[in-house]
C-alpha positions in Angstrom: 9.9 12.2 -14.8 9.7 9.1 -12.8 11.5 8.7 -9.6 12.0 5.1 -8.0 13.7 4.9 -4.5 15.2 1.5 -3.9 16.1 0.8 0.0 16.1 -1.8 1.8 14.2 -2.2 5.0 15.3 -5.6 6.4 18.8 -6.7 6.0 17.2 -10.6 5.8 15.3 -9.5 2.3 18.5 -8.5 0.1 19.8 -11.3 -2.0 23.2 -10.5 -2.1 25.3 -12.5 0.4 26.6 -10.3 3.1 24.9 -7.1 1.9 22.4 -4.8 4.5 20.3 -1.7 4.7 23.1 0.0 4.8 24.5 -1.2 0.9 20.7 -0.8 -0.5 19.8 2.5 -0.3 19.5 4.5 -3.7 17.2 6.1 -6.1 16.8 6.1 -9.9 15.6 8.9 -11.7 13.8 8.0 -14.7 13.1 10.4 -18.2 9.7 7.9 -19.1 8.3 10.9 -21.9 10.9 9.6 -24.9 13.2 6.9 -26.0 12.3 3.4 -27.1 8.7 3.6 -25.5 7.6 6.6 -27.1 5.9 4.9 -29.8 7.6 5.7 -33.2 7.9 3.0 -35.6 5.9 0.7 -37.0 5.4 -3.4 -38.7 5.9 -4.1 -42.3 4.5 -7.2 -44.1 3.2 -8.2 -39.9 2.6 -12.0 -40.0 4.5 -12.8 -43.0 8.5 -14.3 -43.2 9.0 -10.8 -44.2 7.9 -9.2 -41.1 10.2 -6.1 -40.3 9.4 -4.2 -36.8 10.9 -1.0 -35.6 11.1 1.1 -33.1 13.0 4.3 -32.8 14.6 5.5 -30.0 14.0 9.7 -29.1 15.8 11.2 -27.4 15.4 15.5 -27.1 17.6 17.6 -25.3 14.7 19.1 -23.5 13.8 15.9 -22.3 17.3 14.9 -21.5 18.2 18.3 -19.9 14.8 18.2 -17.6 15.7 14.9 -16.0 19.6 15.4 -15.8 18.7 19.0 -13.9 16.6 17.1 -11.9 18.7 14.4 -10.8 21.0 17.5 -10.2 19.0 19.0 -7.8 17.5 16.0 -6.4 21.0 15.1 -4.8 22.1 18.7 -3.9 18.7 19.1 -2.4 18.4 15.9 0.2 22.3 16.1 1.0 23.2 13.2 -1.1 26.8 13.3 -2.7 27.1 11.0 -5.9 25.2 10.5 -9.1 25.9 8.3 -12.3 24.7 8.9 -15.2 23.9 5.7 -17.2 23.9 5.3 -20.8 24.9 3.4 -23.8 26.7 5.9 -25.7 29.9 3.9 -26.5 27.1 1.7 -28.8 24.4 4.2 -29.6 26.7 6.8 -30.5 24.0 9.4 -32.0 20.9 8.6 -29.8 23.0 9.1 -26.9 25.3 11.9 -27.6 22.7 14.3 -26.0 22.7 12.4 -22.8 26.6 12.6 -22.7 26.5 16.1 -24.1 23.9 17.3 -21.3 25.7 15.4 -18.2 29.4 16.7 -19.5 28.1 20.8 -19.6 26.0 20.3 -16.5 28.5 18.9 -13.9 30.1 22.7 -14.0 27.0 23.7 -12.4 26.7 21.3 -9.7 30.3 20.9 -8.3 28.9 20.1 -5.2 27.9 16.7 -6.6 30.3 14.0 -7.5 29.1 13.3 -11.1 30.4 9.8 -12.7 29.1 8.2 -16.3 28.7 4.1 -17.1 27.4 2.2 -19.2 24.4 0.5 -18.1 25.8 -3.2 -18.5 28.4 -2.2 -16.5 26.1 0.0 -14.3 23.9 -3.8 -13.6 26.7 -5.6 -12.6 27.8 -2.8 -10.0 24.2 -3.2 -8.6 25.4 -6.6 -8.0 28.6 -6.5 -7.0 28.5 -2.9 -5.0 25.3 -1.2 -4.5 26.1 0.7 -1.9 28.4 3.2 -4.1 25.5 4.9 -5.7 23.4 7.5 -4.0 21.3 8.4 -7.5 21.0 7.2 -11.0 19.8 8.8 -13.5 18.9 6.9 -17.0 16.5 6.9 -19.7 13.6 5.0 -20.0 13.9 1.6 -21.3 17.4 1.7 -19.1 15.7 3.0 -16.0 12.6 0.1 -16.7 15.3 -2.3 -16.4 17.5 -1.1 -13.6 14.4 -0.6 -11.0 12.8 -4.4 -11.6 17.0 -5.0 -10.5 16.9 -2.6 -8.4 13.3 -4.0 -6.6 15.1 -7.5 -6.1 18.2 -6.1 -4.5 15.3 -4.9 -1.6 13.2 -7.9 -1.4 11.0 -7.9 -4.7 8.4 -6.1 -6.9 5.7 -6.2 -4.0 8.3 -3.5 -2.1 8.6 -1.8 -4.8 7.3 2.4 -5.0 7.0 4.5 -7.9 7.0 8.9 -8.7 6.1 10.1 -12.0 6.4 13.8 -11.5 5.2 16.2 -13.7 6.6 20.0 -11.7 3.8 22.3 -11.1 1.2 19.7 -12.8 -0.4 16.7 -11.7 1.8 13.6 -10.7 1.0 10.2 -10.2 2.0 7.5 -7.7 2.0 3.8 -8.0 3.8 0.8 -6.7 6.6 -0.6 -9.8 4.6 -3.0 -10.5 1.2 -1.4 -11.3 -2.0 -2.9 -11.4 -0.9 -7.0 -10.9 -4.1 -8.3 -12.6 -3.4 -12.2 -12.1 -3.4 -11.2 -8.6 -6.5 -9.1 -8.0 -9.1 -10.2 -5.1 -7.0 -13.4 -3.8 -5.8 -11.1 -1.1 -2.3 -12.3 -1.6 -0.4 -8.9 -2.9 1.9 -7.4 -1.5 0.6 -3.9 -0.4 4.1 -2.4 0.9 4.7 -1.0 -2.6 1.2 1.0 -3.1 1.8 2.2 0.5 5.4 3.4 0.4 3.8 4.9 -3.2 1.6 7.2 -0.9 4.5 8.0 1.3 6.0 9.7 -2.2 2.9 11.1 -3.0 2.8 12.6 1.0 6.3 14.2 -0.2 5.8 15.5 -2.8 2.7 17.6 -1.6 4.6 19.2 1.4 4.1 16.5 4.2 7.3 15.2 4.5 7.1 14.0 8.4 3.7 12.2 7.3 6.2 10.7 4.7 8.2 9.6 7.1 6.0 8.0 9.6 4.4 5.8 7.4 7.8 4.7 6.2 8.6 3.9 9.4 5.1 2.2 9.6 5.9 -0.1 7.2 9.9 -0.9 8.2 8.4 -1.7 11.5 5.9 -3.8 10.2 8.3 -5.4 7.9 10.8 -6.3 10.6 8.4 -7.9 12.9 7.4 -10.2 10.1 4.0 -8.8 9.7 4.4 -9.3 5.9 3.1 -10.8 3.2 4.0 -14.4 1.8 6.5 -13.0 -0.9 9.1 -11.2 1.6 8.5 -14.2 4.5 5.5 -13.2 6.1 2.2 -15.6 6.3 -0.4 -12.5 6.4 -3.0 -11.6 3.2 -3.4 -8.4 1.6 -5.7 -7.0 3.9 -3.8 -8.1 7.3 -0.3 -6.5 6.2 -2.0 -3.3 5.4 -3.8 -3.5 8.6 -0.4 -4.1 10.6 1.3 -1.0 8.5 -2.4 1.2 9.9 -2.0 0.0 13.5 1.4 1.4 13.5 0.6 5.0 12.4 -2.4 5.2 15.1 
């Protein structure tokens, strides 16, 4: 499972006219085991005017169920009161009747939560036009791919971006949205809020949620005095902004 928080730190970052902290402030919850990326499918004739490629989409109800019951709980558990489910199922009527089939018997369970369904076109343009009506979204994982590169704009680009893929009672891993960057590596010109706030999950999810918490505030402080990076208006390197995010947790 792979959890992406999206909030917004510095009502200056956000692109949407008129929009603040206050409007950006969600999380997506990701299924990133099945659908389109799971690798079934194949090339026919490859390099010919015949060339045919296809990939299958898979979707399991254990799969589904798992991230669904998660997003469940995730809500119910940190006091948050709305999730949408995103799909496509008005299109992909058989791949995504398990999705709708899953979220429709599991609402009974959590009636606690206020439990609404779009389809992820419309889902983007309410990221747009309204982010601040969704608490968590839950999606598969092309959809939830898609959604958190918006999702990393709405709160001031990739760089800020953090990232959860949680495996319960195994290992998990953490890493900024944006993963490795390669073009950028060694001119000291990255933006290290995303591998930091990355941590900050990582802190969470083993226990230490007030260490969580301070180095968020670490960074949002950080961030707010300008002590930032080129990309989100700051005129530091690499190795500065992380050093102004460490000062602020001694």
């Amino acid at each position: 499972m792979n959890g992406r928080p999206v909030k917004l730190l510095d009502d200056r970052l956000c692109p949407l006219k008129g929009r603040t902290c206050a409007d950006v402030n969600f999380v997506v919850l990701r299924e990133n085991t099945e659908g389109l990326y799971a690798g079934v499918g194949g090339r026919f004739r490859a390099g010919t005017t015949d060339e045919v490629g296809i990939q299958a989409e898979i979707n399991t109800y254990r799969g589904v169920e798992r991230i669904v019951r998660h997003a469940f709980m995730f809500a119910r558990e940190r006091g948050l009161r709305r999730l949408c489910m995103a799909d496509k199922s008005n299109a992909m009527t058989d791949g995504h009747a398990v999705w709708q089939r899953v979220f429709h018997s599991m609402k009974g369970e959590f009636s606690d939560i206020e439990a609404t369904h779009l389809y992820i076109d419309a889902l983007a343009m309410w990221l747009v036009q309204d982010p601040g009506r969704f608490d968590v979204i839950v999606t598969n994982n092309l959809f939830g791919d898609i959604i958190t590169d918006l999702g990393a704009a709405l709160q001031g680009g990739l760089g800020m971006a953090a990232s959860a893929n949680l495996h319960p009672g195994r290992t998990s891993m953490f890493e900024p949205v944006h993963g490795s960057a390669p073009p950028l590596a060694g001119k000291d010109v990255a933006n290290p809020i995303g591998a930091v706030l990355s941590a900050a999950l990582l802190l969470e999810s083993a226990g230490r949620v007030e260490d969580a918490r301070r180095v968020e505030r670490a960074v949002q402080e950080a961030v707010r005095a300008g002590e930032t990076t080129r990309d989100v208006g700051g005129t530091l390197g690499t190795r500065e902004a992380g050093a102004a995010i460490l000062r602020r947790l001694r």
